[in-house]
Backbone as JSON Lines, residues from 0, in Angstrom:
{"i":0,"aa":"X","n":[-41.17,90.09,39.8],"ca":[-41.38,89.78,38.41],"c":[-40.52,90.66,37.5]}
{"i":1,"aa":"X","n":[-40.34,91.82,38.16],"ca":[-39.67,92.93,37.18],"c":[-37.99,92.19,37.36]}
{"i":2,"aa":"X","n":[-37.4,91.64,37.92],"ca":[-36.36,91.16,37.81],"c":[-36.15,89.57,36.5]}
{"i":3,"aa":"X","n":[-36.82,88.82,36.77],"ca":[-37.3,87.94,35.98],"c":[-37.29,88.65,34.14]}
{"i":4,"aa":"X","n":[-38.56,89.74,34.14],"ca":[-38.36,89.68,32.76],"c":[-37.07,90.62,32.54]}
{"i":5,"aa":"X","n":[-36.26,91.56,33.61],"ca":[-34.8,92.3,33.05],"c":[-34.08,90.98,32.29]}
{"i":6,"aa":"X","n":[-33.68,90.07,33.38],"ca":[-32.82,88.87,33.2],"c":[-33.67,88.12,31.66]}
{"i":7,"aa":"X","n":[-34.83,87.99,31.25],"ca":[-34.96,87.32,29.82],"c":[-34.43,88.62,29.07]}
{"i":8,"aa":"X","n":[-34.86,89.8,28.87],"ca":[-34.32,90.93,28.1],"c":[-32.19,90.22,27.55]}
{"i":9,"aa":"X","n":[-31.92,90.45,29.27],"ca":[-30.72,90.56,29.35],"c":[-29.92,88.89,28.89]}
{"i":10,"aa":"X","n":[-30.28,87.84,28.37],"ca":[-30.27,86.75,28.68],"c":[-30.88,86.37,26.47]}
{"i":11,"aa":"X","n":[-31.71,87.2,26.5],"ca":[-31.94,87.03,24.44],"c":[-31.2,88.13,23.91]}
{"i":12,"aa":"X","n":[-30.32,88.96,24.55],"ca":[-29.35,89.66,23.47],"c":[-28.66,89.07,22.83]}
{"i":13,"aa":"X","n":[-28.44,89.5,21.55],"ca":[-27.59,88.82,20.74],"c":[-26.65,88.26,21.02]}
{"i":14,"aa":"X","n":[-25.84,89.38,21.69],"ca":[-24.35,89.33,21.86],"c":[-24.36,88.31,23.15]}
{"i":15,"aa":"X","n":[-25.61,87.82,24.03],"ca":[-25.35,87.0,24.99],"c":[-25.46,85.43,23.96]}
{"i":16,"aa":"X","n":[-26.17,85.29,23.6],"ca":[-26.04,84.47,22.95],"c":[-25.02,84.04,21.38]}
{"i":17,"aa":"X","n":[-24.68,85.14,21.35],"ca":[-23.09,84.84,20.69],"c":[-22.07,84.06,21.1]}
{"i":18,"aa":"X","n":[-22.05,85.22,22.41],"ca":[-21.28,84.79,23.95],"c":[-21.55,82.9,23.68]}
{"i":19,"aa":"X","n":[-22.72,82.58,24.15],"ca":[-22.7,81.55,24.2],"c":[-22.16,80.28,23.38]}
{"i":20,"aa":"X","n":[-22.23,81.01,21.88],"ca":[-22.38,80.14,20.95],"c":[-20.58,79.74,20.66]}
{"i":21,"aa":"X","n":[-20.25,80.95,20.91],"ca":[-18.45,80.97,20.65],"c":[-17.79,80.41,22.27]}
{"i":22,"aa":"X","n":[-18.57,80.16,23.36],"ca":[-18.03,79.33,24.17],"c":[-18.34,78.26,24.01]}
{"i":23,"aa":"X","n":[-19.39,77.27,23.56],"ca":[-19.61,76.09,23.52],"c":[-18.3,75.32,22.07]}
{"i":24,"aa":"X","n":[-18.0,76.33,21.28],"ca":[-17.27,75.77,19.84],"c":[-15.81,75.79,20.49]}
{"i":25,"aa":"X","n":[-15.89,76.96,21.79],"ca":[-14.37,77.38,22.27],"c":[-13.96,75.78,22.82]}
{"i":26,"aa":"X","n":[-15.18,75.31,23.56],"ca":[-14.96,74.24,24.61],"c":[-14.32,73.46,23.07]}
{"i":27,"aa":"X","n":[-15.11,72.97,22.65],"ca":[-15.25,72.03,21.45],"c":[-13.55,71.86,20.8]}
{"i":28,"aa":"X","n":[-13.28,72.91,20.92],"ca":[-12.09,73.34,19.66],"c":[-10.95,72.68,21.2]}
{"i":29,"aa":"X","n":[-11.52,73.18,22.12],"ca":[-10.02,72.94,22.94],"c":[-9.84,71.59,23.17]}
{"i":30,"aa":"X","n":[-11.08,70.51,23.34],"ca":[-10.93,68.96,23.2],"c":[-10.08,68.65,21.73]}
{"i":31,"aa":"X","n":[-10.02,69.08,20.53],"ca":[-9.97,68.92,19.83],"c":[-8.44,69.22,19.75]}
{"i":32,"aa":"X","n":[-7.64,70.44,20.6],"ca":[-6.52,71.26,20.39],"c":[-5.81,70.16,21.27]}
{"i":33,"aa":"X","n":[-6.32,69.6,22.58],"ca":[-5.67,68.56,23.72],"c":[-5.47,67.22,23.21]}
{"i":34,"aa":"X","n":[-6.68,67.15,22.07],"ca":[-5.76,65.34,21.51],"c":[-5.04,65.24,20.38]}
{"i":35,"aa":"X","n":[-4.84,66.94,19.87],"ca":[-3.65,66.85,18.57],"c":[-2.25,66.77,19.63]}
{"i":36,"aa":"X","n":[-2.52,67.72,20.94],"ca":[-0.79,67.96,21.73],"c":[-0.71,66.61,22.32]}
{"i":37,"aa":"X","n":[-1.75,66.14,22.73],"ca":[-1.9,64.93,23.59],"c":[-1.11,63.23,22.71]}
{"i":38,"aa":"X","n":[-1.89,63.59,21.43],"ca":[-2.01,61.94,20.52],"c":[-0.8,62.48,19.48]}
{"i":39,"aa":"X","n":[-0.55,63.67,19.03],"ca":[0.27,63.42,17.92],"c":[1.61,64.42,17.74]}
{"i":40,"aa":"X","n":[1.51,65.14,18.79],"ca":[2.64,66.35,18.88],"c":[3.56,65.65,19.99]}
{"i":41,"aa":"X","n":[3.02,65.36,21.24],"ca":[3.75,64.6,22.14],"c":[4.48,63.32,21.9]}
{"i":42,"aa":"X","n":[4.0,62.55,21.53],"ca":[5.03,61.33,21.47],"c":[6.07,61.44,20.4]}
{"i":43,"aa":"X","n":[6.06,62.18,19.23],"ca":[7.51,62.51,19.18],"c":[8.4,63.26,19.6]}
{"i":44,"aa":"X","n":[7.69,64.72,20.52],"ca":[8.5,65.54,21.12],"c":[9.3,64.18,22.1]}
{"i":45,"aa":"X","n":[8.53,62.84,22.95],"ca":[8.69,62.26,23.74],"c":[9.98,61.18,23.13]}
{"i":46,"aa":"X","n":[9.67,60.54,21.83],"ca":[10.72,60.36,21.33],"c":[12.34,60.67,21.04]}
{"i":47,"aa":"X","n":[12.1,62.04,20.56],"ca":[12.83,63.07,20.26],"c":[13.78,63.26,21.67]}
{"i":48,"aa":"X","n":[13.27,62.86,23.13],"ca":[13.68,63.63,23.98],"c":[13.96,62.49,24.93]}
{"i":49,"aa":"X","n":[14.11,61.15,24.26],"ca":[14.18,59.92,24.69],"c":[13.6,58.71,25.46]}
{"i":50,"aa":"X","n":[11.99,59.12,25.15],"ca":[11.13,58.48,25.22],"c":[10.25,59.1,26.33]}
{"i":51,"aa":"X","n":[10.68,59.97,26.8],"ca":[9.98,60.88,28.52],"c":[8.42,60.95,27.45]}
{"i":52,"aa":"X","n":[7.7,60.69,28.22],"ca":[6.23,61.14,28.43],"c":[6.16,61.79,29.23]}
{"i":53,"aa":"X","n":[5.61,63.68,28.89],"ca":[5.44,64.75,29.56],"c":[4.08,64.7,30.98]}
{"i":54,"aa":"X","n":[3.39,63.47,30.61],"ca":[2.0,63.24,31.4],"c":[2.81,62.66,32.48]}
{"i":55,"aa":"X","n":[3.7,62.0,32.39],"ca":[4.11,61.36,33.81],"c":[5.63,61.83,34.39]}
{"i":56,"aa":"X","n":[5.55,63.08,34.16],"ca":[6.76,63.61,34.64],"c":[6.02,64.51,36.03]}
{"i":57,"aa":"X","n":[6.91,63.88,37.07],"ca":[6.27,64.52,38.48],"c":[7.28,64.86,39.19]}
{"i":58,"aa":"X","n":[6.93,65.54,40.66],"ca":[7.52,65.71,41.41],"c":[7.06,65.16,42.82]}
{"i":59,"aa":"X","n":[7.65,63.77,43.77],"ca":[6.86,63.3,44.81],"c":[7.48,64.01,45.93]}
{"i":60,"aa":"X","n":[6.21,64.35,46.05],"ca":[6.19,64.86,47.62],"c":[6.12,64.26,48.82]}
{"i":61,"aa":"X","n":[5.08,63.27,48.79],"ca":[5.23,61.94,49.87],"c":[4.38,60.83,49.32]}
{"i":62,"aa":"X","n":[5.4,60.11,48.73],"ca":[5.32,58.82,48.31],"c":[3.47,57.99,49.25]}
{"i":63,"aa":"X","n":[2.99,56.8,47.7],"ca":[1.87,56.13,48.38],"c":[2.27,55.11,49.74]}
{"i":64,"aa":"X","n":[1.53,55.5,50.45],"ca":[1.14,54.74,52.37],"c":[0.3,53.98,51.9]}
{"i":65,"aa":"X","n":[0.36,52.34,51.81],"ca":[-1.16,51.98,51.75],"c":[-2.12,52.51,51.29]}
{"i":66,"aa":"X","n":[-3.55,52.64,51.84],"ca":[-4.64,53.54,51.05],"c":[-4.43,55.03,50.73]}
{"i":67,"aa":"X","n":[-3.39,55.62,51.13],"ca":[-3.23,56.71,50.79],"c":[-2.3,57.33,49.91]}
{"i":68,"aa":"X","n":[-2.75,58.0,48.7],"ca":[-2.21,58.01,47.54],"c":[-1.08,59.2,47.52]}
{"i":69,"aa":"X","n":[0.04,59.06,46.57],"ca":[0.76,60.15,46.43],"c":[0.4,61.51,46.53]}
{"i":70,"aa":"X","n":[1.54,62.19,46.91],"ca":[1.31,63.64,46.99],"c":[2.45,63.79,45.94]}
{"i":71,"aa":"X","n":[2.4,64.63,44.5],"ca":[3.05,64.86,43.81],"c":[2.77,66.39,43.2]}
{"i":72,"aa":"X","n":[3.62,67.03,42.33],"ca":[4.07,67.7,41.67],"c":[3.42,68.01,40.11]}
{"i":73,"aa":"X","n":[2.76,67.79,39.5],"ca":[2.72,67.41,38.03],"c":[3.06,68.16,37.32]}
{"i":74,"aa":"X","n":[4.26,68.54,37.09],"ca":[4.77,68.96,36.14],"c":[4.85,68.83,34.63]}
{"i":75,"aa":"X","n":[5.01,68.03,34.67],"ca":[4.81,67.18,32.68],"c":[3.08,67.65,32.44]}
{"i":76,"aa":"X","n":[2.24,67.71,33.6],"ca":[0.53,67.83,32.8],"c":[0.67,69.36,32.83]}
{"i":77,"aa":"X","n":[1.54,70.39,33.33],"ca":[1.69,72.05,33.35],"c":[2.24,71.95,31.96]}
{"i":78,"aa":"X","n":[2.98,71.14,31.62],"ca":[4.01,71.41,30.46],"c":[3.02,70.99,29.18]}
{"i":79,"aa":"X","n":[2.42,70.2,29.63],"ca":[1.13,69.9,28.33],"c":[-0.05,70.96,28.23]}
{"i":80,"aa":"X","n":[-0.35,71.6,29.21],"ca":[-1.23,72.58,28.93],"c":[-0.85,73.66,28.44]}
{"i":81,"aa":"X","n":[0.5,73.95,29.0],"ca":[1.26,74.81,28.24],"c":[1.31,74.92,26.81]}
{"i":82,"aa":"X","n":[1.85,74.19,25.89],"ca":[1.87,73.41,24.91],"c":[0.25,73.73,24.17]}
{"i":83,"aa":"X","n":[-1.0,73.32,24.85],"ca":[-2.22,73.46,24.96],"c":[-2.41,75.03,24.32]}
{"i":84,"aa":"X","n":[-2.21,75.65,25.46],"ca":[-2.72,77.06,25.17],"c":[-1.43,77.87,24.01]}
{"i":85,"aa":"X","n":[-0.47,77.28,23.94],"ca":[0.13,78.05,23.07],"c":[-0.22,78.12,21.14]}
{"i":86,"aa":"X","n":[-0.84,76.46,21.43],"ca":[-1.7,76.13,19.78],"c":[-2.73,77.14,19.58]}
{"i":87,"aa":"X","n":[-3.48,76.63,20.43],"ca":[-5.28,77.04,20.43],"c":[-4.81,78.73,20.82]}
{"i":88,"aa":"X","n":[-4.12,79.76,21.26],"ca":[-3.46,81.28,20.97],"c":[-2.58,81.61,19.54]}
{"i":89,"aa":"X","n":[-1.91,80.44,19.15],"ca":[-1.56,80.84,17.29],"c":[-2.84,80.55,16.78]}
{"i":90,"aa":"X","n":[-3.6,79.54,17.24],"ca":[-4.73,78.93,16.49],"c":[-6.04,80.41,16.21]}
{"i":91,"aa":"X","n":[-5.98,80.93,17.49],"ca":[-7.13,82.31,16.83],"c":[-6.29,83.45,16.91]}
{"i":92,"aa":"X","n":[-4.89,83.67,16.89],"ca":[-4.07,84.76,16.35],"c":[-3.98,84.52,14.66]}
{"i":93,"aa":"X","n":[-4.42,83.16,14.17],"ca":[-4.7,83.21,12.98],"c":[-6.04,83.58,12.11]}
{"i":94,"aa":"X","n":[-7.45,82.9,13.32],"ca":[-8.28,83.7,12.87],"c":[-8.23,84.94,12.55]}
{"i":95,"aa":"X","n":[-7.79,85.76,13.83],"ca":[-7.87,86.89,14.25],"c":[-7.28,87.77,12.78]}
{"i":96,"aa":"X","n":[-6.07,87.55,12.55],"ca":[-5.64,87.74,11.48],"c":[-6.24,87.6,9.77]}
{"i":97,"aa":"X","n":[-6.52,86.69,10.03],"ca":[-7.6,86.6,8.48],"c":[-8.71,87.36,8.99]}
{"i":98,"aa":"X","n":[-9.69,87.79,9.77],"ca":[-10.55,88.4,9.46],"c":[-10.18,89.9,9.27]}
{"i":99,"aa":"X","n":[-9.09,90.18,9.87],"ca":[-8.4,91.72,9.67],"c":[-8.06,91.62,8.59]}
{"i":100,"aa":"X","n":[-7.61,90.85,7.79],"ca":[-7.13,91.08,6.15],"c":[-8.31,90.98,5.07]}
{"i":101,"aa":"X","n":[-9.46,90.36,5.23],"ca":[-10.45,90.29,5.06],"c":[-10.94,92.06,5.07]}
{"i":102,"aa":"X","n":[-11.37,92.37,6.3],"ca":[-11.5,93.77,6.69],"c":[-11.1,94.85,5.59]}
{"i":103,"aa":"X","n":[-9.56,94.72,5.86],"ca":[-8.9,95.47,4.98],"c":[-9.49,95.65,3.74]}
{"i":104,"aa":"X","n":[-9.67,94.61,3.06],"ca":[-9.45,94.43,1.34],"c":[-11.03,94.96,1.27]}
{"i":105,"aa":"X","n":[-11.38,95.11,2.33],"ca":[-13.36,95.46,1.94],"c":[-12.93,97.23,2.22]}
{"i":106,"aa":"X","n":[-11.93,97.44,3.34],"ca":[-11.96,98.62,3.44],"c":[-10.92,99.49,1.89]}
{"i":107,"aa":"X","n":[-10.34,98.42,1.55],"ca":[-9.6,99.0,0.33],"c":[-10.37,99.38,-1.28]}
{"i":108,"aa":"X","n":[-11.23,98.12,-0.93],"ca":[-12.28,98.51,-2.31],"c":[-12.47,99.77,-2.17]}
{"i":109,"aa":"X","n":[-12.11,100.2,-3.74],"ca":[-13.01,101.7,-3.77],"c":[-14.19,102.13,-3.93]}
{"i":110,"aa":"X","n":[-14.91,102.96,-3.15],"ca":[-16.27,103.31,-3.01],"c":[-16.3,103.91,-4.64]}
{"i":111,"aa":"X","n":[-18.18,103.76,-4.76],"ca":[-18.48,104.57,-5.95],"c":[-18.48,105.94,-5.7]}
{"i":112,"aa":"X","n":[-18.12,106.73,-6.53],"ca":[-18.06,107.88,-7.05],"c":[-19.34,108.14,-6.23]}
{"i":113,"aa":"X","n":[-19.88,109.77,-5.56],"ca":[-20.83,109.61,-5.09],"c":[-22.17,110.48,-6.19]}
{"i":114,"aa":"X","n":[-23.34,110.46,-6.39],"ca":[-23.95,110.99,-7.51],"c":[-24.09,112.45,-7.37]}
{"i":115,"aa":"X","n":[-24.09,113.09,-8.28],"ca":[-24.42,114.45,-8.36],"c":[-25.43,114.5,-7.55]}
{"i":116,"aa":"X","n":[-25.31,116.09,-6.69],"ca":[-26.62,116.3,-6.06],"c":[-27.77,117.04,-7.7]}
{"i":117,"aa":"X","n":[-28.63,117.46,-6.97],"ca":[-29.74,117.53,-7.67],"c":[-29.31,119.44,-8.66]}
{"i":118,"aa":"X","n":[-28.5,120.18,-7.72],"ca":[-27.94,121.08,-8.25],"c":[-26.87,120.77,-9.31]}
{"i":119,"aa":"X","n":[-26.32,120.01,-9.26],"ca":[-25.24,119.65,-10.16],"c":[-25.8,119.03,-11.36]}
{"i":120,"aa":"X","n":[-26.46,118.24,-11.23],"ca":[-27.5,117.99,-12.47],"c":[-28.19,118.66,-13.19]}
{"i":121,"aa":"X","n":[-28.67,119.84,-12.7],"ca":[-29.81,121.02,-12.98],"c":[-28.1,121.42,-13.86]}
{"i":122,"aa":"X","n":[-27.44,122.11,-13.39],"ca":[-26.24,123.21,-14.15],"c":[-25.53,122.28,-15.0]}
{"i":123,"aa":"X","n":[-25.42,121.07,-15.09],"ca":[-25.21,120.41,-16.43],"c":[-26.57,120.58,-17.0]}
{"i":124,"aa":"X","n":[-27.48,120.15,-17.02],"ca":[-28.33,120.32,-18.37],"c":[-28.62,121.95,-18.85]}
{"i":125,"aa":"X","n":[-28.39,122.98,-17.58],"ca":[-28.44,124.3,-18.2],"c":[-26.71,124.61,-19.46]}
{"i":126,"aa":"X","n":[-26.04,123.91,-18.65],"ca":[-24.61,123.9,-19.26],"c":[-24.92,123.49,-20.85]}
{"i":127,"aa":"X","n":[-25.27,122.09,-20.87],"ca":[-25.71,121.2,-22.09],"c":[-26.65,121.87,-22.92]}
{"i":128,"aa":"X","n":[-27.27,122.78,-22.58],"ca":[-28.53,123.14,-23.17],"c":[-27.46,124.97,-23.85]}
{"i":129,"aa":"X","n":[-26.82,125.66,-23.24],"ca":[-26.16,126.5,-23.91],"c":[-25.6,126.39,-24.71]}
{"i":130,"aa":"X","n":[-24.84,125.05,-24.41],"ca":[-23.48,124.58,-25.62],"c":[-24.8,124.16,-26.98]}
{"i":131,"aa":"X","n":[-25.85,124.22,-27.01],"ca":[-26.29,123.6,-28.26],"c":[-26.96,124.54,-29.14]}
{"i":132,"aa":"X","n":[-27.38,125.67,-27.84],"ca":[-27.39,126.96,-28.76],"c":[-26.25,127.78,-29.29]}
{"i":133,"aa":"X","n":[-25.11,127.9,-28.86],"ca":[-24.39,128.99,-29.17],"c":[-23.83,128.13,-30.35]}
């Protein structure tokens, strides 16, 4: 039982469930990063490069036998993931970046002045209180 409740302890930390929350948006974001390279970055790179579609660029290794299917290479789907991870890495080198400038400008604000301690207050009003006699 003592293992059971470590693992709930270890399992409602915040930071596990952060964990969680920034992998499920990670998944999310990368469907999202594969049909911008996929639907709208590719077919004009594919254009551009004379119509090649990067998804069906292979290398056969031994051609289809009857029921038995190619052995290939896929090169063009390496070159799309590629492509993949290089968005979605500018994509949170930009987060990453705005929250550091963010950071900054909080660390640049200037703090208040900090208040007199309780001595410094006392020797101004003894101060204030001389200047009104003499």
């Amino acid at each position: 039982m003592a293992i059971v409740k470590e693992f709930k302890e270890f399992a409602m930390r915040g930071n596990v469930v952060d964990l969680a929350v920034g992998v499920i948006i990670g998944a999310a974001f990368g469907k999202i990063v594969t049909s911008l390279v996929s639907d709208i970055i590719m077919p004009p790179i594919g254009m551009i490069t004379g119509g090649i579609d990067f998804k069906d660029l292979k290398y056969v290794l031994k051609p289809a036998v009857d029921k038995t299917p190619e052995t290939a290479i896929n090169y063009g789907l390496f070159i799309n993931n590629v492509i993949d991870f290089l968005i979605v890495a500018f994509c949170i080198f930009l987060i990453v970046k705005g929250i550091n400038s963010l950071k900054k400008k909080e660390e640049a604000a200037p703090a208040a002045p900090p208040e007199p301690t309780k001595e410094e207050v006392l020797l101004t009003e003894i101060r204030d209180l001389l200047a009104k006699k003499a």
